[in-house]
C-alpha positions as CSV (number, residue, x, y, z in Angstrom):
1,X,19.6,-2.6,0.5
2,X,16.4,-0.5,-0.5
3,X,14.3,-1.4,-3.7
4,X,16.0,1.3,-5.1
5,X,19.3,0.3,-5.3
6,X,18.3,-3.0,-6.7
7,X,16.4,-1.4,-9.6
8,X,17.2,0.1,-12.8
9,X,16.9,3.6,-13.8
10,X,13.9,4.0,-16.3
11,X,13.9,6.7,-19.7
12,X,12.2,8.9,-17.3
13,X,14.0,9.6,-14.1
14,X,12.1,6.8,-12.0
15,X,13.4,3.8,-10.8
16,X,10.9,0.9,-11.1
17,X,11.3,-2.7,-10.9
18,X,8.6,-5.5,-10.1
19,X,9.8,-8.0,-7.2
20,X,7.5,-10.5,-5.5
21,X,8.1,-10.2,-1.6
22,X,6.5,-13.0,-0.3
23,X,4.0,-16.1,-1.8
24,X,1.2,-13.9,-3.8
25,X,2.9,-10.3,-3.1
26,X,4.2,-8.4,-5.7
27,X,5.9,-5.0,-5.4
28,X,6.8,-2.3,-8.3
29,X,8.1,1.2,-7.3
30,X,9.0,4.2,-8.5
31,X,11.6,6.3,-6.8
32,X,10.3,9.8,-5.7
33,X,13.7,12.3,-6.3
34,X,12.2,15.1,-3.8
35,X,11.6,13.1,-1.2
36,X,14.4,10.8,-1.9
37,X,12.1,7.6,-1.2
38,X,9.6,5.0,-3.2
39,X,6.4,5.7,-3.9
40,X,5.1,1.8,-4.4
41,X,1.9,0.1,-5.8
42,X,1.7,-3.3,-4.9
43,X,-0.4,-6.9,-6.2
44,X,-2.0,-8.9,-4.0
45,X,-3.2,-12.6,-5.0
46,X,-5.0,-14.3,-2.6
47,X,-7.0,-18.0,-3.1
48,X,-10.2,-15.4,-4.3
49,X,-8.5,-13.4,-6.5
50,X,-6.2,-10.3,-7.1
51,X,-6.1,-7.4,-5.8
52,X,-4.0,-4.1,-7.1
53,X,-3.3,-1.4,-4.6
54,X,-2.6,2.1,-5.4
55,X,-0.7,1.8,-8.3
56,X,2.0,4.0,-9.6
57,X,3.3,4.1,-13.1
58,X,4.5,0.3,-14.7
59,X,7.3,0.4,-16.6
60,X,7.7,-1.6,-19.6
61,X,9.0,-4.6,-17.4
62,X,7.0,-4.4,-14.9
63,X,3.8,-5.9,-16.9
64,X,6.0,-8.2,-18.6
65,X,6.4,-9.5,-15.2
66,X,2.8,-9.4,-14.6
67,X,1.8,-11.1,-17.6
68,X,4.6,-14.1,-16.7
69,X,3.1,-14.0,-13.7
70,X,-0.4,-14.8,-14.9
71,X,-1.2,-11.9,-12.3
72,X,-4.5,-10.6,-13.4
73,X,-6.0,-7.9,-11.5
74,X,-9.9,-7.7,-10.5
75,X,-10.2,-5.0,-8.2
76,X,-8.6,-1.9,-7.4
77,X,-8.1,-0.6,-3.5
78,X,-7.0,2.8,-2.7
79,X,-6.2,3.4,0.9
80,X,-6.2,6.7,1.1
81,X,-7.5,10.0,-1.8
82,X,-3.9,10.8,-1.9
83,X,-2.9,7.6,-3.8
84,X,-4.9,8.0,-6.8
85,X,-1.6,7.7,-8.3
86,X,-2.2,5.5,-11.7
87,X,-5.9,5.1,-11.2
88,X,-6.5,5.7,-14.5
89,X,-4.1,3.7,-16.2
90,X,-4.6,0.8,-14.6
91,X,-8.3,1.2,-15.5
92,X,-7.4,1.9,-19.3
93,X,-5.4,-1.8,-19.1
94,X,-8.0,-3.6,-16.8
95,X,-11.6,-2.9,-16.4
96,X,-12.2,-3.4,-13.0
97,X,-13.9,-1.7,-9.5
98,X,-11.8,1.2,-7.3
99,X,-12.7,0.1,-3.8
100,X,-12.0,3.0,-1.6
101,X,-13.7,3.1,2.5
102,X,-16.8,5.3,2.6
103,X,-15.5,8.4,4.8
104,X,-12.5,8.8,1.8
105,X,-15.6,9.0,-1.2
106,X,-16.3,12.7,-0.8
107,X,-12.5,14.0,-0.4
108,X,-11.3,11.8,-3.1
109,X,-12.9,13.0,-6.3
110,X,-14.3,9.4,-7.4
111,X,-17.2,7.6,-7.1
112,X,-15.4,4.0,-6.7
113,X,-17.6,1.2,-7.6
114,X,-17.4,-0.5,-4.2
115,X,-17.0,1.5,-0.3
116,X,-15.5,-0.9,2.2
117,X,-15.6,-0.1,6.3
118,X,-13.6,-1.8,9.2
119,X,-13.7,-5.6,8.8
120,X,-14.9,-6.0,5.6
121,X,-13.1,-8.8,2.9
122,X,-11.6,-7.8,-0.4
123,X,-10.7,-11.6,-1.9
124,X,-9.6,-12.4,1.5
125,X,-7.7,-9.4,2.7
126,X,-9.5,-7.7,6.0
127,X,-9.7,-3.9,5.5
128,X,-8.5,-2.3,8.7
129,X,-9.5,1.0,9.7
130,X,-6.7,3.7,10.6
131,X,-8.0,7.8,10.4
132,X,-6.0,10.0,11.3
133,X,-4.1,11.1,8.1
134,X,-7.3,11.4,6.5
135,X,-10.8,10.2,7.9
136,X,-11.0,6.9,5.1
137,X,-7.2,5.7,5.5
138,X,-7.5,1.7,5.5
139,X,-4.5,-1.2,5.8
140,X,-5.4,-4.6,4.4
141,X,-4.4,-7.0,6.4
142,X,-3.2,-11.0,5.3
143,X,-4.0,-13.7,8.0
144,X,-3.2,-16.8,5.9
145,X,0.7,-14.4,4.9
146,X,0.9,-12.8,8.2
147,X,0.9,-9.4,6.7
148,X,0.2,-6.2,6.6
149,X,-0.2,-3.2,3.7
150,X,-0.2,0.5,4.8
151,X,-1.1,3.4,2.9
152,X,-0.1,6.4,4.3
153,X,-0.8,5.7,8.2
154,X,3.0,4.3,8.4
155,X,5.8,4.6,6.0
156,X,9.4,3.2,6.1
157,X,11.6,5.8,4.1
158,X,15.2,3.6,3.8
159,X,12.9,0.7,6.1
160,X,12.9,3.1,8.7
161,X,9.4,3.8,10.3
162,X,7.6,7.1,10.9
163,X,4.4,8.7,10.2
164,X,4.1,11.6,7.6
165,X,4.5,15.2,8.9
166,X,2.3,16.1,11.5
167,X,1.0,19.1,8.9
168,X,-0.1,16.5,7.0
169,X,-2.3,14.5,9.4
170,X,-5.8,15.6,9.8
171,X,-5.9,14.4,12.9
172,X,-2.7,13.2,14.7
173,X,-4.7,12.1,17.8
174,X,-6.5,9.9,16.0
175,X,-3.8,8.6,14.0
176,X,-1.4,7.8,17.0
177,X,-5.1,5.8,18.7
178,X,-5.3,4.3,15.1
179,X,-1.7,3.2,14.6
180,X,-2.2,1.3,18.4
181,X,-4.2,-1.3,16.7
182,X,-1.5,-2.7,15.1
183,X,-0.3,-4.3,18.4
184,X,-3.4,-6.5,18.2
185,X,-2.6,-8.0,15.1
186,X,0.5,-10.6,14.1
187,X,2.1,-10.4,11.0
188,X,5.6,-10.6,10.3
189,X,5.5,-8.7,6.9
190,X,4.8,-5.1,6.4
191,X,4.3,-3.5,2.6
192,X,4.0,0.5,2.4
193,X,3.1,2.7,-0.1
194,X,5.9,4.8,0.5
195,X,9.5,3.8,1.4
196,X,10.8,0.0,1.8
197,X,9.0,-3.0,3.2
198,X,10.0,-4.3,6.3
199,X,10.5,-8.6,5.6
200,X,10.6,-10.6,8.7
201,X,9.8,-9.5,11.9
202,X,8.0,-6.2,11.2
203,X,5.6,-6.4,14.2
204,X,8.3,-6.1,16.5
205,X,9.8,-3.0,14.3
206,X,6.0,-1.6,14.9
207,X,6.3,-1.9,18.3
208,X,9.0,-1.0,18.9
209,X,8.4,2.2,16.8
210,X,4.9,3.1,19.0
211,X,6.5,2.4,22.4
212,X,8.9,5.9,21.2
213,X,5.8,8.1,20.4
């Protein structure tokens, strides 16, 4: 069962509901009717602090959930230009720094407070490095959870994994050498900014996905 079936309709078309899946990740969506998947933004909250990642809209509920939470947010990582999304609101609610990686900066239309590169920590999370979509596409990556967030470099309409279309990737080479890192890693979880999250076992899913291409 998909986020989506499990959430209620909002005033507006979108499905959005805020579910924590796993210790310190939270998950809201909301449900894209063209491309008949999620778009998600997700909250990370590590032993250092909390991290919000390319948010989309909240609905009412979903900062009431927040605020029970005692989630509060103090930065903001965009993996990719194309997930602005709800940059701005989530700066109207929270004044805090867009981290974005340095090669994204110029394509992107902001000037974030704070460029990140390959290896760098964001309250605990390593920023991994995967071009190919676009030059600045990053993954944060969870040791102490064993998981992973993507952006754009994978995403899991209905849980099911496969890269955007191939008109849409800069450079596909570089993607499909990018996505190959993921074997070096271990993680069992794997959060995407569109479609559903793969709980439990997700490397293997990964792998098993790149041994097809």
């Amino acid at each position: 069962m998909g986020l989506r079936d499990r959430a209620e309709k909002t005033p507006t078309g979108a499905y959005s509901l805020m579910i924590q899946l796993a210790d310190g990740a939270y998950c809201w969506s909301a449900f894209n009717a063209e491309k008949k998947f999620n778009f998600n933004g997700h909250i990370l909250r590590t032993a250092e602090g909390t991290v919000i990642v390319d948010p989309v809209a909240f609905a009412p509920d979903d900062l009431s959930v927040i605020e029970a939470a005692g989630l509060k947010p103090d930065a903001l990582v965009i993996t990719n230009r194309n997930h602005l999304r709800e940059r701005e609101s989530v700066l109207k609610r929270w004044k805090i720094p867009t981290v974005l990686h340095a090669a994204e900066v110029e394509s992107s239309c902001i000037t974030p407070e704070k460029t990140v590169k390959d290896g760098d920590k964001i309250h605990g999370l390593v920023v991994v490095h995967l071009p190919g979509k676009s030059p600045g596409e990053i993954a944060l990556y969870w040791p102490e959870r064993r998981l992973f967030l993507l952006g754009d470099a994978l995403i899991a309409p209905n849980g099911k994994l496969k890269t955007v279309p191939a008109e849409k990737q800069e450079d596909p080479a570089t993607l499909k050498k990018s996505l190959e890192l993921l074997r070096t890693y271990d993680f069992d979880h794997l959060l995407v900014g569109d479609g559903d999250p793969l709980l439990g076992d997700a490397k293997s899913a990964v792998v098993a996905f790149l041994n097809k291409k």
